[in-house]
C-alpha positions as CSV (number, residue, x, y, z in Angstrom):
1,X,0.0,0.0,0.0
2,X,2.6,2.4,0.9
3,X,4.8,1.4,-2.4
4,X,1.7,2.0,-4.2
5,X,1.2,5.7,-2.5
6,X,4.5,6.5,-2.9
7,X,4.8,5.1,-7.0
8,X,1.2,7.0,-7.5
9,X,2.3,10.4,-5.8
10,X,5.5,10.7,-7.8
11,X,3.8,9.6,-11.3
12,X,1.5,13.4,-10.3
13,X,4.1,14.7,-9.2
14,X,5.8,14.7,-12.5
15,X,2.6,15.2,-14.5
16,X,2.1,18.2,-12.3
17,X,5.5,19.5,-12.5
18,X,5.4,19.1,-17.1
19,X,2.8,20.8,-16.9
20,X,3.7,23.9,-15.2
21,X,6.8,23.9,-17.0
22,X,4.5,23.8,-20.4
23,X,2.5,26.8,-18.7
24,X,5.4,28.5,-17.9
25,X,6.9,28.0,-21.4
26,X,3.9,29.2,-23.2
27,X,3.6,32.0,-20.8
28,X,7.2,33.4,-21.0
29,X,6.9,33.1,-25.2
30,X,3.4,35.0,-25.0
31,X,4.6,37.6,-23.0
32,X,8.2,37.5,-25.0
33,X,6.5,37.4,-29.2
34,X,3.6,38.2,-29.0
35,X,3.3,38.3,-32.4
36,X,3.9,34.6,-33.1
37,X,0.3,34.0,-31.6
38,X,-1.2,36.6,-34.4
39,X,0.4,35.3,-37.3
40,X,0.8,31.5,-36.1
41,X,3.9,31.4,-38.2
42,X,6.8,28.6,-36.6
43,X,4.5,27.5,-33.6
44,X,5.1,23.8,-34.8
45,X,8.8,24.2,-34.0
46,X,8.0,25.8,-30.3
47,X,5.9,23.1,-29.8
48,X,8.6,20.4,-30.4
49,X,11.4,22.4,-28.9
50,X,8.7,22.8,-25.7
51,X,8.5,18.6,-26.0
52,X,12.4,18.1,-25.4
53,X,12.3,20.5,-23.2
54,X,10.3,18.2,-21.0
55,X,12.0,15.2,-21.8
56,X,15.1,16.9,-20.3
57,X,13.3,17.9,-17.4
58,X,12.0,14.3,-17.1
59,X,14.9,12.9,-16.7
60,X,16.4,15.4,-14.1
61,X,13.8,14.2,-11.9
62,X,15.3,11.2,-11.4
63,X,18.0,11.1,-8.3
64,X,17.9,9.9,-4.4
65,X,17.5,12.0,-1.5
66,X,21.1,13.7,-0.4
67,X,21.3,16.2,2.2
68,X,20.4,16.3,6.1
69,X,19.5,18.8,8.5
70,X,16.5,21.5,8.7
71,X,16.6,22.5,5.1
72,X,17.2,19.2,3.5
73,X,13.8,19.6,1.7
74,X,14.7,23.2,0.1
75,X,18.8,22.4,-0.8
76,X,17.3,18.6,-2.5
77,X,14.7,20.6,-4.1
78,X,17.4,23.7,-5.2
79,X,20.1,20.8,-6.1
80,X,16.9,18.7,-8.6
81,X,15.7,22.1,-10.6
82,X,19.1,22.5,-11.5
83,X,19.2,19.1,-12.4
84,X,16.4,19.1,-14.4
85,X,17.0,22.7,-16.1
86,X,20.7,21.7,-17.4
87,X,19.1,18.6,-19.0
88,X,16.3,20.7,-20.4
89,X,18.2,23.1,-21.9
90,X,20.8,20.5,-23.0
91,X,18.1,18.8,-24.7
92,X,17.1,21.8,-26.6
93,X,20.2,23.3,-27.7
94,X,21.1,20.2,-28.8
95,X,17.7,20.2,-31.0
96,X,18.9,23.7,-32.2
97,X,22.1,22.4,-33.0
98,X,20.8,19.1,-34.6
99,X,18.2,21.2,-37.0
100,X,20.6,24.1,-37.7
101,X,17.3,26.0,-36.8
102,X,18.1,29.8,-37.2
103,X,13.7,30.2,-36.6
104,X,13.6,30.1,-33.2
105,X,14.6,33.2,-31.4
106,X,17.7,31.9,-29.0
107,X,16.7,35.6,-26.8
108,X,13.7,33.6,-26.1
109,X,15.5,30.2,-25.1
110,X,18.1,32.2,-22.6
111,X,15.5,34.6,-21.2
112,X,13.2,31.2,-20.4
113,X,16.1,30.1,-18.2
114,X,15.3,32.6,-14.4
115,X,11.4,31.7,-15.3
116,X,12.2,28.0,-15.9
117,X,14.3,27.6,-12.8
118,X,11.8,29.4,-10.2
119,X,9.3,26.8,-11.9
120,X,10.9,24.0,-11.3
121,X,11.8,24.8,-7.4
122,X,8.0,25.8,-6.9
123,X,6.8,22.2,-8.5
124,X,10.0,20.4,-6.3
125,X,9.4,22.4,-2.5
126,X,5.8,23.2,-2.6
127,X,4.6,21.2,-4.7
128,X,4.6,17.9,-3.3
129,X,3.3,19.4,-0.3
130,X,0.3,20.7,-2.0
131,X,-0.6,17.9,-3.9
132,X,0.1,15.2,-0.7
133,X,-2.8,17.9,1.1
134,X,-5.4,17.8,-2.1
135,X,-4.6,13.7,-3.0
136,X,-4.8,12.5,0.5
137,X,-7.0,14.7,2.9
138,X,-10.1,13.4,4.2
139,X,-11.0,9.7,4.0
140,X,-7.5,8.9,2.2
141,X,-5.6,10.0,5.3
142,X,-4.4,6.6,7.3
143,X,-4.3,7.1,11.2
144,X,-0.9,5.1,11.8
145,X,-0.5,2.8,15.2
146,X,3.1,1.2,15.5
147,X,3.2,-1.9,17.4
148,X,7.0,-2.5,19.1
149,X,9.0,-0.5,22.1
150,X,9.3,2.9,22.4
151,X,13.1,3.1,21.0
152,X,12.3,1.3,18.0
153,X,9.4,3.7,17.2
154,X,11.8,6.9,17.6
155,X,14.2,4.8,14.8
156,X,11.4,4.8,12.2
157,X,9.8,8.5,12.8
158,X,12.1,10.4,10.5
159,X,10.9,7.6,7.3
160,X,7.0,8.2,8.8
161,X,7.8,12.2,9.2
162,X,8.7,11.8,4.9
163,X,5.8,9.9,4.6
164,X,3.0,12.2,5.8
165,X,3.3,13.5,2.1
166,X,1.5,10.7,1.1
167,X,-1.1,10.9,4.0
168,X,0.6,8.5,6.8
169,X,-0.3,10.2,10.2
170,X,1.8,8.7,12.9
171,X,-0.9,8.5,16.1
172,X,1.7,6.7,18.8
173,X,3.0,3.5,19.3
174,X,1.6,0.6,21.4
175,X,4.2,-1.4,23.4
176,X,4.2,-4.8,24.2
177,X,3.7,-3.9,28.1
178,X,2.9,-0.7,27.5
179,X,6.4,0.2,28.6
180,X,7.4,3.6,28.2
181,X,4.6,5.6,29.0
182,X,5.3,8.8,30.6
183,X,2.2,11.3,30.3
184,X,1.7,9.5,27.1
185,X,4.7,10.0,25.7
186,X,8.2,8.9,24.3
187,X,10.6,10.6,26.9
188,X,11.3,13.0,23.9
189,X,7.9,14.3,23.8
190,X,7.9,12.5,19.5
191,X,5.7,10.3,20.0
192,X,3.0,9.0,22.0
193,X,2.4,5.8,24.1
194,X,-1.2,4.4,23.7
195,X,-1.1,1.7,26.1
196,X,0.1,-2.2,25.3
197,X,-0.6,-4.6,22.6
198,X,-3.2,-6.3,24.9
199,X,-5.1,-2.9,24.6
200,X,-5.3,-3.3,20.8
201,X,-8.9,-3.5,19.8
202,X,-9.8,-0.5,22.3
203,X,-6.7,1.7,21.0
204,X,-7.9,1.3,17.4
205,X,-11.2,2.6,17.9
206,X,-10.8,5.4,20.7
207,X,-7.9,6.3,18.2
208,X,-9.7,5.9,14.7
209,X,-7.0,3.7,13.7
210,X,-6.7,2.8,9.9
211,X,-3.0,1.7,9.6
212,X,-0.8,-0.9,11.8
213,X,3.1,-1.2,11.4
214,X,4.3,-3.7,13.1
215,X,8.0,-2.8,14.5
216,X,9.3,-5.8,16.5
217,X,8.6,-9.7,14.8
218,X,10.2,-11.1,17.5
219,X,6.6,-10.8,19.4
220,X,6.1,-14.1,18.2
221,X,3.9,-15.8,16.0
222,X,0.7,-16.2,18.1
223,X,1.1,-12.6,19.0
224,X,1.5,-11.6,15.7
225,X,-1.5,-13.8,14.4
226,X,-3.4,-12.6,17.0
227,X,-2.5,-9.0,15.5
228,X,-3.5,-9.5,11.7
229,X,-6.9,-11.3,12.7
230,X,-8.0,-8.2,14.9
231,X,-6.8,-5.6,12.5
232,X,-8.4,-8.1,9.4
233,X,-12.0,-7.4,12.0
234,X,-11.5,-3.7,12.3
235,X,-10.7,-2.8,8.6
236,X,-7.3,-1.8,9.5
237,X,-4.6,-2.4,6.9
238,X,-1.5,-4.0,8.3
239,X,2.7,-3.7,7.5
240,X,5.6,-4.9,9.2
241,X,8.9,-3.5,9.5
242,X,12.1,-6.2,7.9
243,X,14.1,-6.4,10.9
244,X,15.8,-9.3,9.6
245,X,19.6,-7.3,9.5
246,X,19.4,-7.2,13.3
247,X,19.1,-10.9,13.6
248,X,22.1,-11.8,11.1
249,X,23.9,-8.8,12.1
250,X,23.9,-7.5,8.2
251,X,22.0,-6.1,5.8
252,X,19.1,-8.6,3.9
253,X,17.3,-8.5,0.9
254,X,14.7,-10.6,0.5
255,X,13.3,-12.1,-2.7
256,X,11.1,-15.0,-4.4
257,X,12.5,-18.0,-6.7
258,X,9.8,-20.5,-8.0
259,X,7.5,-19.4,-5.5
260,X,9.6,-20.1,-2.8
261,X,10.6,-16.5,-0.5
262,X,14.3,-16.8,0.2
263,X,16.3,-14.4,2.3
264,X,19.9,-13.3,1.3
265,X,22.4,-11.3,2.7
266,X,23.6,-9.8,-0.6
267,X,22.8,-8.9,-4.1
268,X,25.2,-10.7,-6.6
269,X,25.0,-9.7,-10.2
270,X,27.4,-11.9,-11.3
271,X,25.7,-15.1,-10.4
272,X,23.6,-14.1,-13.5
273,X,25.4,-16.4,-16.4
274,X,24.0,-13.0,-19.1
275,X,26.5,-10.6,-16.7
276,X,29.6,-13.1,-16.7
277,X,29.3,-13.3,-20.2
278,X,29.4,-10.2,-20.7
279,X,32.2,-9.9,-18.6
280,X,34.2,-11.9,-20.1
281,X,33.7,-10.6,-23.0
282,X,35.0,-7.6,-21.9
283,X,38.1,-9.5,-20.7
284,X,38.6,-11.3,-24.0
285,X,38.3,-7.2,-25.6
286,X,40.7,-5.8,-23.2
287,X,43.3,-8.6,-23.1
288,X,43.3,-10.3,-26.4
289,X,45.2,-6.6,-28.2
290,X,47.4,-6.2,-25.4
291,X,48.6,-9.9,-25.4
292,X,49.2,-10.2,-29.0
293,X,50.0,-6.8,-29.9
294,X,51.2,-4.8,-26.7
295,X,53.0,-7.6,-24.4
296,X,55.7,-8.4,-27.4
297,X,57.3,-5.0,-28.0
298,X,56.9,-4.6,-24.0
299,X,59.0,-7.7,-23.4
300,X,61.5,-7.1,-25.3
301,X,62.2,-3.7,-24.0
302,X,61.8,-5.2,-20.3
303,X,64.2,-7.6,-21.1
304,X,66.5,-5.4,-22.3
305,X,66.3,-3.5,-19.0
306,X,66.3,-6.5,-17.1
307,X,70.4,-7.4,-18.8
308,X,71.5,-4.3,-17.9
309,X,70.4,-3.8,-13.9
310,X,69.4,-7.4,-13.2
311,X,70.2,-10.5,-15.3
312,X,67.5,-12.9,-14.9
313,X,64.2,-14.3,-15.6
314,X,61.8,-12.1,-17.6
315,X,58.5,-13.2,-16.0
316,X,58.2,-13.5,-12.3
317,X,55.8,-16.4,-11.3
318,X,53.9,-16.4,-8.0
319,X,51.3,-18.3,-6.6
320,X,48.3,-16.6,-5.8
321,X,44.7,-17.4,-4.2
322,X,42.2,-17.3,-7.1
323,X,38.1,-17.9,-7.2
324,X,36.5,-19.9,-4.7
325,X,40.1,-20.3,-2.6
326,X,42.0,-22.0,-6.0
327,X,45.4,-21.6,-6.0
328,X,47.2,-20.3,-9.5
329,X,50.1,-19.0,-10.9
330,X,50.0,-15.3,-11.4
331,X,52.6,-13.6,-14.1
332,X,54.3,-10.4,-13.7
333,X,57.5,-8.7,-14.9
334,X,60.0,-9.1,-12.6
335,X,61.4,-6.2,-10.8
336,X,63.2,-7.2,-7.9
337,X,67.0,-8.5,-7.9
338,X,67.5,-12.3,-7.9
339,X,67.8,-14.3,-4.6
340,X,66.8,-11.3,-2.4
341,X,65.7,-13.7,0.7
342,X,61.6,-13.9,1.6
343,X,59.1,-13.6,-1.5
344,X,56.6,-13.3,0.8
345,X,57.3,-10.2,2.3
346,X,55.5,-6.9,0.7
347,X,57.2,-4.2,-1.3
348,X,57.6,-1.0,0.0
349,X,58.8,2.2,-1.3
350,X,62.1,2.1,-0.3
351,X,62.3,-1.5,-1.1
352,X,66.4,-2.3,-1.8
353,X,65.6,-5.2,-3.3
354,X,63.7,-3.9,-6.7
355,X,66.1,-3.0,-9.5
356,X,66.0,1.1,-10.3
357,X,64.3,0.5,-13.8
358,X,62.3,-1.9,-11.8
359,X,60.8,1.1,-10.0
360,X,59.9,2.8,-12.4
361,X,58.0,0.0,-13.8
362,X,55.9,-0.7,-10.6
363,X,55.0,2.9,-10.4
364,X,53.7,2.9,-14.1
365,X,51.9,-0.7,-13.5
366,X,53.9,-2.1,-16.6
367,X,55.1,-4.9,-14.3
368,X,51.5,-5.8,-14.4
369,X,51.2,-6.1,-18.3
370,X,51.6,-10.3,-17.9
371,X,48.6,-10.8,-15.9
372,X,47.0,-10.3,-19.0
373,X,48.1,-14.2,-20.1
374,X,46.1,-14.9,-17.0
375,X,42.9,-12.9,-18.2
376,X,42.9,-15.4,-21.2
377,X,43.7,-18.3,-19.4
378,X,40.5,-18.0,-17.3
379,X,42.6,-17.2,-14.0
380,X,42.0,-13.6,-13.7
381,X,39.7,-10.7,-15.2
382,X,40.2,-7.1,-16.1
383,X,38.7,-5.9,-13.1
384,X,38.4,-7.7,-9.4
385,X,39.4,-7.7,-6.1
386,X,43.1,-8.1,-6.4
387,X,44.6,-12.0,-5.7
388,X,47.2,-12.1,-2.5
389,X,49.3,-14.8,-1.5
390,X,48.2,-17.1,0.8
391,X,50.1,-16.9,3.6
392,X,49.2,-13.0,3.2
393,X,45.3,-14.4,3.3
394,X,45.2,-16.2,6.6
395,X,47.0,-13.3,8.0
396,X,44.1,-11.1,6.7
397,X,41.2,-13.8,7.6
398,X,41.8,-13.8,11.1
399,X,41.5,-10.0,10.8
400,X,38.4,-9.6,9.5
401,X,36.4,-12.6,9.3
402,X,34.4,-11.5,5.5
403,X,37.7,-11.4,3.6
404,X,36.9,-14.6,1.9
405,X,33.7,-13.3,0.2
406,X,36.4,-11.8,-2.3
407,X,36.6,-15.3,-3.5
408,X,32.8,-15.2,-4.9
409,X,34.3,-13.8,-8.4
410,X,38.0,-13.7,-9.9
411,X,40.5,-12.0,-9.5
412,X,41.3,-8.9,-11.5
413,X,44.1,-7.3,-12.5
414,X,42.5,-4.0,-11.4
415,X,39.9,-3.3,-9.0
416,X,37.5,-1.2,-7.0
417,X,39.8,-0.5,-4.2
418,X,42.7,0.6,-6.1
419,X,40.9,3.5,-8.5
420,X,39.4,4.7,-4.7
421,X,43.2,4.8,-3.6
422,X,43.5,1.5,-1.8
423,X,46.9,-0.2,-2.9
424,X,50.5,-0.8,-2.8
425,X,51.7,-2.0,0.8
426,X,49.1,-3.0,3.4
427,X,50.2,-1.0,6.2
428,X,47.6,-1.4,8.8
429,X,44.3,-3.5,9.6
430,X,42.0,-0.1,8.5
431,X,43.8,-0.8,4.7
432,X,42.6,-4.3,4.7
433,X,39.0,-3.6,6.0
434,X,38.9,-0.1,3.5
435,X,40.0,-2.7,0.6
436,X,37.5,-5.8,1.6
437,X,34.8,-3.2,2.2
438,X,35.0,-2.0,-1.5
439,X,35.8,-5.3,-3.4
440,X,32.5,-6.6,-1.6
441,X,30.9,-3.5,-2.9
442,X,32.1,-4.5,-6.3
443,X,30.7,-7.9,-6.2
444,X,27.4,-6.5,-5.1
445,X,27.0,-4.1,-7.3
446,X,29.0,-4.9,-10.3
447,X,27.8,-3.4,-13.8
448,X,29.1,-3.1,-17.1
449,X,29.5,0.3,-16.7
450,X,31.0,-0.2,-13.5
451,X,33.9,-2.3,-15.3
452,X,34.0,0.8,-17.6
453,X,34.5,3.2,-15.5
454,X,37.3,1.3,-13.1
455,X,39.1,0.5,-16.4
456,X,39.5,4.2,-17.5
457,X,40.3,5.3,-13.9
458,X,43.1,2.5,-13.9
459,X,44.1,3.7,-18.2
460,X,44.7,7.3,-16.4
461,X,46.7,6.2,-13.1
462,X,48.4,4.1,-15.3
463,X,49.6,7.6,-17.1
464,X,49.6,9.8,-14.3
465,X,50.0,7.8,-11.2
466,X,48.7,8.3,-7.6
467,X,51.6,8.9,-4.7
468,X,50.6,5.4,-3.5
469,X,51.9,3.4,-6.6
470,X,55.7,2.5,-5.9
């Protein structure tokens, strides 16, 4: 019901806002030619440069609430009309630019901006105020009881404060003992306390009640029978709050498979066979030029480097902890000298035991140009959570317990982390949990674009690189 309120208000919300903006257009070119309205000469073209116009806007008013504090309402409202009047106007100058139109009177277009603007921030701050008072005032107001303890009610009033748009009227909560009650109040003086749950059925009709949210499932499931049979007897509609995350200790999501309702602690795009396809054909994209075309020139030019500071092998070979815990062998450049004592011990910047040109090489990531091999083998991908060593990985484990979720997808040769500033030496326990914390946001919220993005972030610290590469 509340999804449906919410879906509902915005769909007017945008009609209402359109059309305003098409008043306002109209308006502002009355006032501004008059004469175009006499002769009716070129309004077709006003009328489709008035239609991008509101497919710009349209698309502005798209975006997720930002900002906290007294005036979050006004700065979201300030920070969406200019939102939606770049993309307006970016829709219509590129109209102008598209026809070569030399009709339309661009004096008209720049003066339209001020009017346009003050538009828009009237139909985003008082508009959805006015339209929540005419679409749900009288009988489409819901009188809202909230079932649960006093602390969990205060949690949930800013959400049911947002809501009285669409006509939810928080009355008080009722407590499971009635717990809490202080001259029918929360201690804060928010919201009140209307007795206990065994009060119910007299609470919803000395109160008028038309709406139950149910805070706390842990009141068991007679309780909470009990509950939707005497709100099914009064007409009273009935939600429940997911409070699932407090009983894993982590976020949920919950969602239905074959008509079964499962419960999951984590979205995972990648378990879609469409997204590692797609993935992987990225990989192939990516890796396939620089194997065949990049990595030969490279090598040859390494090795010559490699003869004159540090006779050797080219390649370095290391094994590293792959997918699902596998081990494999990962291929780099080498850079370090020849028998320098423990492999297992991390580089750092003032390492003695990488070569000079070696350096250089690890600052510009060319050391990584093998791992490419391992991209086409199947080992790696472009982009991932980067493999460690093993011995490295227990260490890291028995730091922080979700490390091994990294092993859901491959390895990459890039990754979240390191385009947000996470790599070289792992200094502390705050660099693991900062780098775990952002490959898991990876896996849950991979994209293609996502890939995209990290890729040309990596293409331009690979040019101009960060103080942390060494």
């Amino acid at each position: 019901m509340v999804t449906n309120r919410s879906i509902g208000f915005q769909s007017l919300l945008v009609c209402l806002q359109l059309a305003l903006v098409t008043l306002s257009y109209w308006g502002w070119l009355a006032l501004w030619e008059p004469s175009l309205f006499q002769d009716r000469t070129g309004e077709e073209k006003y009328l489709l440069y008035n239609e991008f116009l509101l497919i710009g806007v349209l698309f502005g008013a798209r975006g997720k609430r930002q900002t906290q504090g007294p005036h979050h309402e006004f700065v979201d409202a300030i920070r969406r009309s200019w939102r939606q009047a770049l993309l307006g106007l970016f829709a219509v100058f590129a109209l102008v630019i598209a026809l070569q139109d030399t009709f339309v009177s661009r004096s008209f277009l720049l003066s339209y901006v001020p009017w346009m603007g003050l538009t828009l921030l009237f139909s985003n701050y008082l508009g959805p105020v006015w339209l929540g008072r005419w679409a749900f005032a009288g009988v489409r107001e819901e009188r809202v009881v909230l079932a649960g303890t006093a602390e969990q009610a205060l949690k949930i009033q800013p959400w049911l404060e947002r809501k009285r748009l669409i006509g939810l009227n928080p009355i008080g909560v009722v407590c499971p003992n009635g717990e809490g009650k202080a001259n029918g109040k929360v201690k804060n003086g928010a919201i009140r306390v209307l007795g206990s749950l065994d009060q119910m059925d007299q609470i919803f009709k000395q109160e008028a009640i038309t709406q139950l949210i149910v805070l706390d499932l842990s009141l068991g499931p007679e309780r909470l029978r009990n509950l939707t049979q005497l709100c099914e007897e009064a007409s009273v509609r009935i939600l429940a709050v997911d409070g699932l995350d407090s009983y894993f200790n982590h976020t949920t999501m919950i969602f239905e498979d074959d008509g079964v309702r499962l419960i999951a602690l984590r979205e995972e795009p990648l378990e879609s066979p469409t997204n590692r396809m797609i993935k992987r054909m990225v990989d192939l994209l990516v890796a396939a030029p620089i194997v065949f075309l990049v990595l030969p020139i490279i090598t040859v030019f390494v090795w010559v480097i490699q003869r004159a500071q540090s006779p050797g092998p080219i390649i370095f070979r290391q094994a590293r902890i792959g997918m699902r815990g596998e081990t494999f062998e990962m291929w780099k450049y080498r850079t370090m000298h020849m028998n320098h004592g423990n492999e297992a011990k991390q580089a750092t910047q003032a390492d003695n035991r990488i070569f000079p040109a070696g350096r250089w090489m690890r600052k510009l990531s060319i050391d990584e140009l093998p791992q490419f091999i391992n991209v086409l083998k199947g080992d790696m991908s472009v982009v991932g959570p980067r493999p460690h060593m093993r011995k490295h990985e227990e260490l890291w484990i028995a730091a922080m317990r979700k490390y091994v979720i990294r092993r859901y997808i491959r390895p990459g040769i890039t990754g979240y982390a390191q385009v947000k500033g996470f790599r070289g030496e792992v200094r502390s326990l705050a660099d693991i949990h900062n780098r775990v914390e952002r490959d898991i946001h990876y896996l849950e919220n991979w994209s293609l674009s996502l890939d995209l993005v990290i890729i040309f972030q990596t293409a331009k610290e690979c040019i101009f690189p960060p103080k942390s590469a060494y």
